[in-house]
Backbone as ProteinMPNN parsed JSONL, in Angstrom:
{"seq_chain_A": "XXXXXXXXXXXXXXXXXXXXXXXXXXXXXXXXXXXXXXXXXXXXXXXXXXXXXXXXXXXXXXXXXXXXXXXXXXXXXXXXXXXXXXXXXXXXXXXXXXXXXXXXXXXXXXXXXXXX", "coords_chain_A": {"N_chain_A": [[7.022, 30.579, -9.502], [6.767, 27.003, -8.726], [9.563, 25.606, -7.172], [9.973, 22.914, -8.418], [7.743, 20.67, -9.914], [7.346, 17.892, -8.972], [6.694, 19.005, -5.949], [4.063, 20.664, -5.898], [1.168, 20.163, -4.907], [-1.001, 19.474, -6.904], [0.018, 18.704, -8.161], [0.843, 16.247, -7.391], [-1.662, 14.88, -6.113], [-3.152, 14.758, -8.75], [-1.113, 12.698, -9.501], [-1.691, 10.56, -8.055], [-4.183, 9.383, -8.321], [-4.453, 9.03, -10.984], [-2.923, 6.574, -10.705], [-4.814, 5.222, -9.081], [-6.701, 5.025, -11.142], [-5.969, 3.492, -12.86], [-5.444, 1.431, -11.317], [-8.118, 0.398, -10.673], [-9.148, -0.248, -13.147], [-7.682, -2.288, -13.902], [-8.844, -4.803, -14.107], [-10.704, -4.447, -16.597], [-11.677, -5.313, -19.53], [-12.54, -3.975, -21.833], [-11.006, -2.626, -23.802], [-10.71, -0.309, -24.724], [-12.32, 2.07, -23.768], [-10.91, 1.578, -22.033], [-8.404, 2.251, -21.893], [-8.548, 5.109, -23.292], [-9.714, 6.332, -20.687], [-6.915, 5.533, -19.244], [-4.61, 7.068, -20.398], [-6.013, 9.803, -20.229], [-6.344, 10.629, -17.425], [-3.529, 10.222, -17.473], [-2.289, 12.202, -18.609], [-3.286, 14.34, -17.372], [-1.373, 14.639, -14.734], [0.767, 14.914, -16.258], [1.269, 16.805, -17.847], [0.995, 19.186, -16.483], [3.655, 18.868, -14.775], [4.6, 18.708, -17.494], [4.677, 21.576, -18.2], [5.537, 23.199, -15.846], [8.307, 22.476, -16.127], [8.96, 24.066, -18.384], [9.768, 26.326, -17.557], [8.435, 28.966, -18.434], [5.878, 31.203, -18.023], [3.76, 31.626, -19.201], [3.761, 29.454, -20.752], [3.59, 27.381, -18.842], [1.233, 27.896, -17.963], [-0.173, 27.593, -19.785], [0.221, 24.867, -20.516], [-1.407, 23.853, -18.075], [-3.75, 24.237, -18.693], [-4.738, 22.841, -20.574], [-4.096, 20.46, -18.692], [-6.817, 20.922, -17.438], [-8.609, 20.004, -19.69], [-7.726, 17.523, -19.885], [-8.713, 16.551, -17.589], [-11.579, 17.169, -17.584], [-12.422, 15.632, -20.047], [-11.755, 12.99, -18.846], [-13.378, 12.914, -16.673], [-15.904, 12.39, -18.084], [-15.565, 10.299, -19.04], [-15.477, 8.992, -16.86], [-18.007, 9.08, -16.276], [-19.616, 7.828, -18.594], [-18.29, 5.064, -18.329], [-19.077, 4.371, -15.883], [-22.214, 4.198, -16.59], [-22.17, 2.206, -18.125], [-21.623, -0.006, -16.491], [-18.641, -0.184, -15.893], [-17.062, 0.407, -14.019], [-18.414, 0.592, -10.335], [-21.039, 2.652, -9.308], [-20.569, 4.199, -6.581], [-17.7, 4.187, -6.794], [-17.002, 5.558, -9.086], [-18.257, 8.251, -8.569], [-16.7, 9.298, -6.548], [-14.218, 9.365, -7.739], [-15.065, 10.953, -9.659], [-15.731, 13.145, -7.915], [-12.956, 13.583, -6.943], [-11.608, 14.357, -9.397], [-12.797, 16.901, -9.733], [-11.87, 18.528, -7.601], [-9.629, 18.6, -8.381], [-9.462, 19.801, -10.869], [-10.075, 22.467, -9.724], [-8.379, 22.942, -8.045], [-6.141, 23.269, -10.064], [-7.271, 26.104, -11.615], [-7.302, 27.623, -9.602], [-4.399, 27.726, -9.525], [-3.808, 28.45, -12.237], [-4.946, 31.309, -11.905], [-3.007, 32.663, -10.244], [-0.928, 32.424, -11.2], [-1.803, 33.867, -13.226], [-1.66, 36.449, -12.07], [0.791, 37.09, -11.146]], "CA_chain_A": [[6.786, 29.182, -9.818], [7.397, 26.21, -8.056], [11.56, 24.877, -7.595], [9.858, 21.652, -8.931], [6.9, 20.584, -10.215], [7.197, 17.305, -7.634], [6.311, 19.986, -5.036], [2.886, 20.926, -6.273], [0.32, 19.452, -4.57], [-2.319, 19.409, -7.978], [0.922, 17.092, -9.14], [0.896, 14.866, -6.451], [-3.138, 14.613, -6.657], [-3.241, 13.617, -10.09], [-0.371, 11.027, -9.623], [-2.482, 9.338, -6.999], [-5.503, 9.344, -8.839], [-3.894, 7.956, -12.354], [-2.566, 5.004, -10.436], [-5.755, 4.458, -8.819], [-7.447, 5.184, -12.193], [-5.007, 2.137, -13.036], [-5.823, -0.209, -10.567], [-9.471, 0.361, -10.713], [-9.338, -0.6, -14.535], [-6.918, -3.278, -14.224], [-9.334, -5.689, -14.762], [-11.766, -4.418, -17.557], [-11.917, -5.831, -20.778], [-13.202, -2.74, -22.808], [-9.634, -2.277, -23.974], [-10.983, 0.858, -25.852], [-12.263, 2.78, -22.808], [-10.142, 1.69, -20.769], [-7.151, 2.667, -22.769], [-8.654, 6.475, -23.316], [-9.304, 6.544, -19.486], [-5.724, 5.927, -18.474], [-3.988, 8.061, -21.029], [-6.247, 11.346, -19.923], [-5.275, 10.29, -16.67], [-1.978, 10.426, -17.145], [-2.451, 13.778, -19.254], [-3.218, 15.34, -16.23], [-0.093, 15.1, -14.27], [2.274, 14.934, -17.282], [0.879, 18.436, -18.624], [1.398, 19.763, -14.772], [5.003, 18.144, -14.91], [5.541, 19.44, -18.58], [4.452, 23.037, -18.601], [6.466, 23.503, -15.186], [9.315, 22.254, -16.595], [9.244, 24.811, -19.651], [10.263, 27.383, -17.264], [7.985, 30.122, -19.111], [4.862, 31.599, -17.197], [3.27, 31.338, -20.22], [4.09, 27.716, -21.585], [3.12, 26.442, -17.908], [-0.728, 28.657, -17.766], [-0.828, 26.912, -21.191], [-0.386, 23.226, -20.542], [-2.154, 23.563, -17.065], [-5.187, 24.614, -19.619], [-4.381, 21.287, -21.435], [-4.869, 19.7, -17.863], [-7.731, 20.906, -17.358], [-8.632, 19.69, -20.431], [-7.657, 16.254, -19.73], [-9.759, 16.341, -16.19], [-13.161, 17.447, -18.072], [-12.631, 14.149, -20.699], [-11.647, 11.729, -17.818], [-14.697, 13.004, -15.753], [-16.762, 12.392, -19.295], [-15.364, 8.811, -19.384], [-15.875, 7.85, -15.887], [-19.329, 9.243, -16.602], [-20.038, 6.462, -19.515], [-17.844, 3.768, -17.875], [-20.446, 3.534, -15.063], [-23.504, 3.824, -16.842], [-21.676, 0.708, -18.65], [-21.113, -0.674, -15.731], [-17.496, -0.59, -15.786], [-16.947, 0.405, -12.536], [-19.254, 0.779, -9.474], [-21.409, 3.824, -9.053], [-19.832, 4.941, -5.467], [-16.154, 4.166, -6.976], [-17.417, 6.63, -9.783], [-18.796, 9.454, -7.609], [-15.628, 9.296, -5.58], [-13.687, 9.793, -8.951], [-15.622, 12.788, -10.24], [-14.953, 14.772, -6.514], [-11.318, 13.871, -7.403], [-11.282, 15.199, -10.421], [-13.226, 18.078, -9.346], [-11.38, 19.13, -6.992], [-7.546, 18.827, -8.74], [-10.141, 20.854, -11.603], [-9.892, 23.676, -9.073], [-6.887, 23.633, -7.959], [-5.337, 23.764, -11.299], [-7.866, 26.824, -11.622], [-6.197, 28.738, -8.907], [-2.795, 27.573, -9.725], [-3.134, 29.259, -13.043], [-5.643, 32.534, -11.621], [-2.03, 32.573, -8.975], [0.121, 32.804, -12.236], [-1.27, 35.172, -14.181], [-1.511, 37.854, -11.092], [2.134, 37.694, -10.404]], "C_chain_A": [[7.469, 28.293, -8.784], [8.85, 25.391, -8.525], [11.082, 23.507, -8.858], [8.604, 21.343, -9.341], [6.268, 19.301, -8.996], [6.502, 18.002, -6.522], [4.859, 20.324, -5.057], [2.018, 19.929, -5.956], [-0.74, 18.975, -5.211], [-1.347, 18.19, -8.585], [0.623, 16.007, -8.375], [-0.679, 14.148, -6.348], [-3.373, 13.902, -7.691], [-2.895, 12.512, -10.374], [-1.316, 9.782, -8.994], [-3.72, 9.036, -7.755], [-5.612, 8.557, -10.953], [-3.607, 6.826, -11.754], [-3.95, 4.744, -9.489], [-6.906, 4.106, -10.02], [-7.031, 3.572, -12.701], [-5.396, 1.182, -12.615], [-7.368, -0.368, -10.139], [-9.843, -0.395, -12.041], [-8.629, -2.257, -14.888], [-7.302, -4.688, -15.114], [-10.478, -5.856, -16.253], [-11.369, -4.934, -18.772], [-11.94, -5.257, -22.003], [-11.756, -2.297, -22.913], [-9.625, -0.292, -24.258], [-11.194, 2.186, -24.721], [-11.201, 3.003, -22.379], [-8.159, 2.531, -20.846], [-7.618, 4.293, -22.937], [-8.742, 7.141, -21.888], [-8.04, 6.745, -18.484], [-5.221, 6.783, -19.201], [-4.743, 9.246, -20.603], [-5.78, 11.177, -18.631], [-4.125, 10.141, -16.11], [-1.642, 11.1, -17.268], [-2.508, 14.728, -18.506], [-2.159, 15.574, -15.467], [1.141, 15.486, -15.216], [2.08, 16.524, -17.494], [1.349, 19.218, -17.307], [2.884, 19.94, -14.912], [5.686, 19.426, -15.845], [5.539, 21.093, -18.586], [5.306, 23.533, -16.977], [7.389, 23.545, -15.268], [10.084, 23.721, -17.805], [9.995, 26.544, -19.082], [9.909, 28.787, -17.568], [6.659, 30.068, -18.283], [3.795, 31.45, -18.308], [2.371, 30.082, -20.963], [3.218, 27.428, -19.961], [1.429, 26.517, -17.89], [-1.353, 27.65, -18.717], [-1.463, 25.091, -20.901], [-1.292, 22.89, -18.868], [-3.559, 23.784, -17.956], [-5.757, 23.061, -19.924], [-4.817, 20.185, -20.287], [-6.062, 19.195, -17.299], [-8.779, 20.124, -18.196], [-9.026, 18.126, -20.393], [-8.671, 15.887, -18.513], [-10.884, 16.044, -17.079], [-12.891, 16.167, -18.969], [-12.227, 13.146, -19.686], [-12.85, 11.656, -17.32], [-15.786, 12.54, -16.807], [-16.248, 10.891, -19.248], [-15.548, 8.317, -18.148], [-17.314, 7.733, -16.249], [-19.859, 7.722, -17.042], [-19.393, 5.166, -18.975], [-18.687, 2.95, -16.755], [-21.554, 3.545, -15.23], [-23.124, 2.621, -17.892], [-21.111, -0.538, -17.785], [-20.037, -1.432, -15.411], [-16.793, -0.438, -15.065], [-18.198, 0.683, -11.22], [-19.845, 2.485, -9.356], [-20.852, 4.782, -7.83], [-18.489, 5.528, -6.119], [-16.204, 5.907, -7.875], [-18.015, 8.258, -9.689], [-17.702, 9.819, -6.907], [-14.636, 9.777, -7.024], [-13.794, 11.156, -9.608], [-15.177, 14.035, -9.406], [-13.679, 14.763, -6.494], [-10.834, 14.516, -8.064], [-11.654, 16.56, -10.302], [-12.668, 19.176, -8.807], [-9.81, 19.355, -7.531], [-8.175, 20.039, -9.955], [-9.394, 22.215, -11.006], [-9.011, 24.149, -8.635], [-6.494, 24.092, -9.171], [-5.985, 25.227, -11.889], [-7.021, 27.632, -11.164], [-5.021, 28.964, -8.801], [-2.631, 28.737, -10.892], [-4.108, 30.924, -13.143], [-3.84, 33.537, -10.909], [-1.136, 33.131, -10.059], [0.148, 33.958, -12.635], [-1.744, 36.452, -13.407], [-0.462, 38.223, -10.793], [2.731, 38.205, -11.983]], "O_chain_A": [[8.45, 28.625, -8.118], [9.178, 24.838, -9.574], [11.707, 23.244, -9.886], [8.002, 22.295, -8.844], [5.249, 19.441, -8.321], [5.519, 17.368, -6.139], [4.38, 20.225, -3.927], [2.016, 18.877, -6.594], [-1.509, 18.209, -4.629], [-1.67, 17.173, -9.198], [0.172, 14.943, -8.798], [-0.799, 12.934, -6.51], [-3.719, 12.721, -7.713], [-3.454, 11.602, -10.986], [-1.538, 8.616, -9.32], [-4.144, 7.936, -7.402], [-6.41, 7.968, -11.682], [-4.095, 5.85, -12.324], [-3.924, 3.556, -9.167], [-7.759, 3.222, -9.937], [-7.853, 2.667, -12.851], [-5.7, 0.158, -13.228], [-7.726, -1.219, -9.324], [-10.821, -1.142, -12.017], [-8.931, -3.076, -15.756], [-6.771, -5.327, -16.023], [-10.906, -6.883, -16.78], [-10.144, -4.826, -18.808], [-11.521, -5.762, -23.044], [-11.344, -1.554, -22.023], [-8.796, 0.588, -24.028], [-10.431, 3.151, -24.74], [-10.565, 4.05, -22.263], [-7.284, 3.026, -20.136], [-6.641, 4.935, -22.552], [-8.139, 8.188, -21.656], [-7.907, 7.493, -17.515], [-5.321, 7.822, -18.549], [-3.892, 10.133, -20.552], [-4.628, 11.595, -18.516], [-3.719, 9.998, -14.957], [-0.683, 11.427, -16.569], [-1.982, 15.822, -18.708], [-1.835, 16.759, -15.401], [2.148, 16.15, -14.967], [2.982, 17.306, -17.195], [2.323, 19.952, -17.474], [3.349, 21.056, -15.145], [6.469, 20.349, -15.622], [6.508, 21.713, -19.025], [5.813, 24.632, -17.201], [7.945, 24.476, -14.686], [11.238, 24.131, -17.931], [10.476, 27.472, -19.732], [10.624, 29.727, -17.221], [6.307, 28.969, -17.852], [2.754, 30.981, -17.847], [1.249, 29.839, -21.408], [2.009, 27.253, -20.116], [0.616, 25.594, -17.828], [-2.437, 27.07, -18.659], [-2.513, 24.451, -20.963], [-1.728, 21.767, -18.614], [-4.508, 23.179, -17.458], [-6.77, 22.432, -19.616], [-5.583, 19.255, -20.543], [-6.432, 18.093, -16.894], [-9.737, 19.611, -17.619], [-10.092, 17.591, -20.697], [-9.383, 14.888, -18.615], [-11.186, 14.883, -17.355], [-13.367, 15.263, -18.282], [-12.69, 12.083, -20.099], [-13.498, 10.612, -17.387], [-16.815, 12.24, -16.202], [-17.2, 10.248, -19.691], [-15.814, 7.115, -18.131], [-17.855, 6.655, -16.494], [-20.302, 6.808, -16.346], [-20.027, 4.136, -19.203], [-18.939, 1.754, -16.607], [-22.273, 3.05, -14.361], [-24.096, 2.148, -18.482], [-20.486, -1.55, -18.102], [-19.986, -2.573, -14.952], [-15.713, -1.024, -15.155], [-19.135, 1.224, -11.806], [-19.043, 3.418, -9.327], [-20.694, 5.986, -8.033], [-18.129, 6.705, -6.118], [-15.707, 6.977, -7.521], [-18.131, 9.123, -10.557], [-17.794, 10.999, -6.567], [-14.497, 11.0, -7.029], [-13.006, 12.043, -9.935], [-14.675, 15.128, -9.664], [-13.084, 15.762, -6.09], [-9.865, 15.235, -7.817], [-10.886, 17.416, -10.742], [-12.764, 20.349, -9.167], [-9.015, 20.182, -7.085], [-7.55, 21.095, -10.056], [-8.482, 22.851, -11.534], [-8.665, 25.331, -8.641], [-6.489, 25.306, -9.376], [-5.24, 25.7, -12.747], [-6.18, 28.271, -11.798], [-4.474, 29.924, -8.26], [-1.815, 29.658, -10.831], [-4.048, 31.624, -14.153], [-3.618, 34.734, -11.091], [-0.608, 34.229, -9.882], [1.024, 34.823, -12.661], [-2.178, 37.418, -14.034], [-0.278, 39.323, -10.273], [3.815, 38.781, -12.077]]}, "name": "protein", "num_of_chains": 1, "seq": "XXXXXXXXXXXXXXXXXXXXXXXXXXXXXXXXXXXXXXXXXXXXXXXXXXXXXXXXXXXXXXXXXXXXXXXXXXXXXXXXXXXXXXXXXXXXXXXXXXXXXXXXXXXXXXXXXXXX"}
């Protein structure tokens, strides 16, 4: 495992991508979305964070699951946010290959785990 969870480049991904999730939303209105959008959002690095923290090979496989988790409902809410035109269709396409791709990492992070 990694000394730190800081270290992990699927952490540092997510962070960037919650605070742009953030300042993409800043202005919407749709409290309701927009409020389930940042919290999975944030679900994704925290779960990263927390299950590294737990120090068990186990506990971490687990809440990286949980991340995953949180990706697939973010990617499901940008979905509906831009056929509600609550953000731009590009911004929203650019979002999904974000998520997509931290998806996969966190994939091989926890394929990486449970081989050692």
């Amino acid at each position: 495992m990694s000394s730190s969870f800081e270290d992990l480049e699927v952490w540092k991904k997510a962070c960037r991508l919650s605070v742009d999730i953030y300042r993409q939303l800043k202005d919407v209105r749709d409290y309701g979305i927009k409020d389930q959008m940042c919290r999975a959002s944030v679900s994704i690095a925290s779960n990263i964070a927390e299950g590294s923290e737990r120090k068990s090979k186990a506990d971490f496989i687990r809440f990286l699951r949980i991340s995953m988790g949180s990706a697939a409902e973010l990617r499901t809410q940008i979905y509906i946010a831009c056929e509600i035109e609550l953000i731009p269709k590009e911004t929203s396409k650019e979002f999904v290959e974000r998520i997509k791709s931290i998806s996969q990492m966190l994939q091989a992070l926890i394929r990486s785990l449970e081989n050692r």
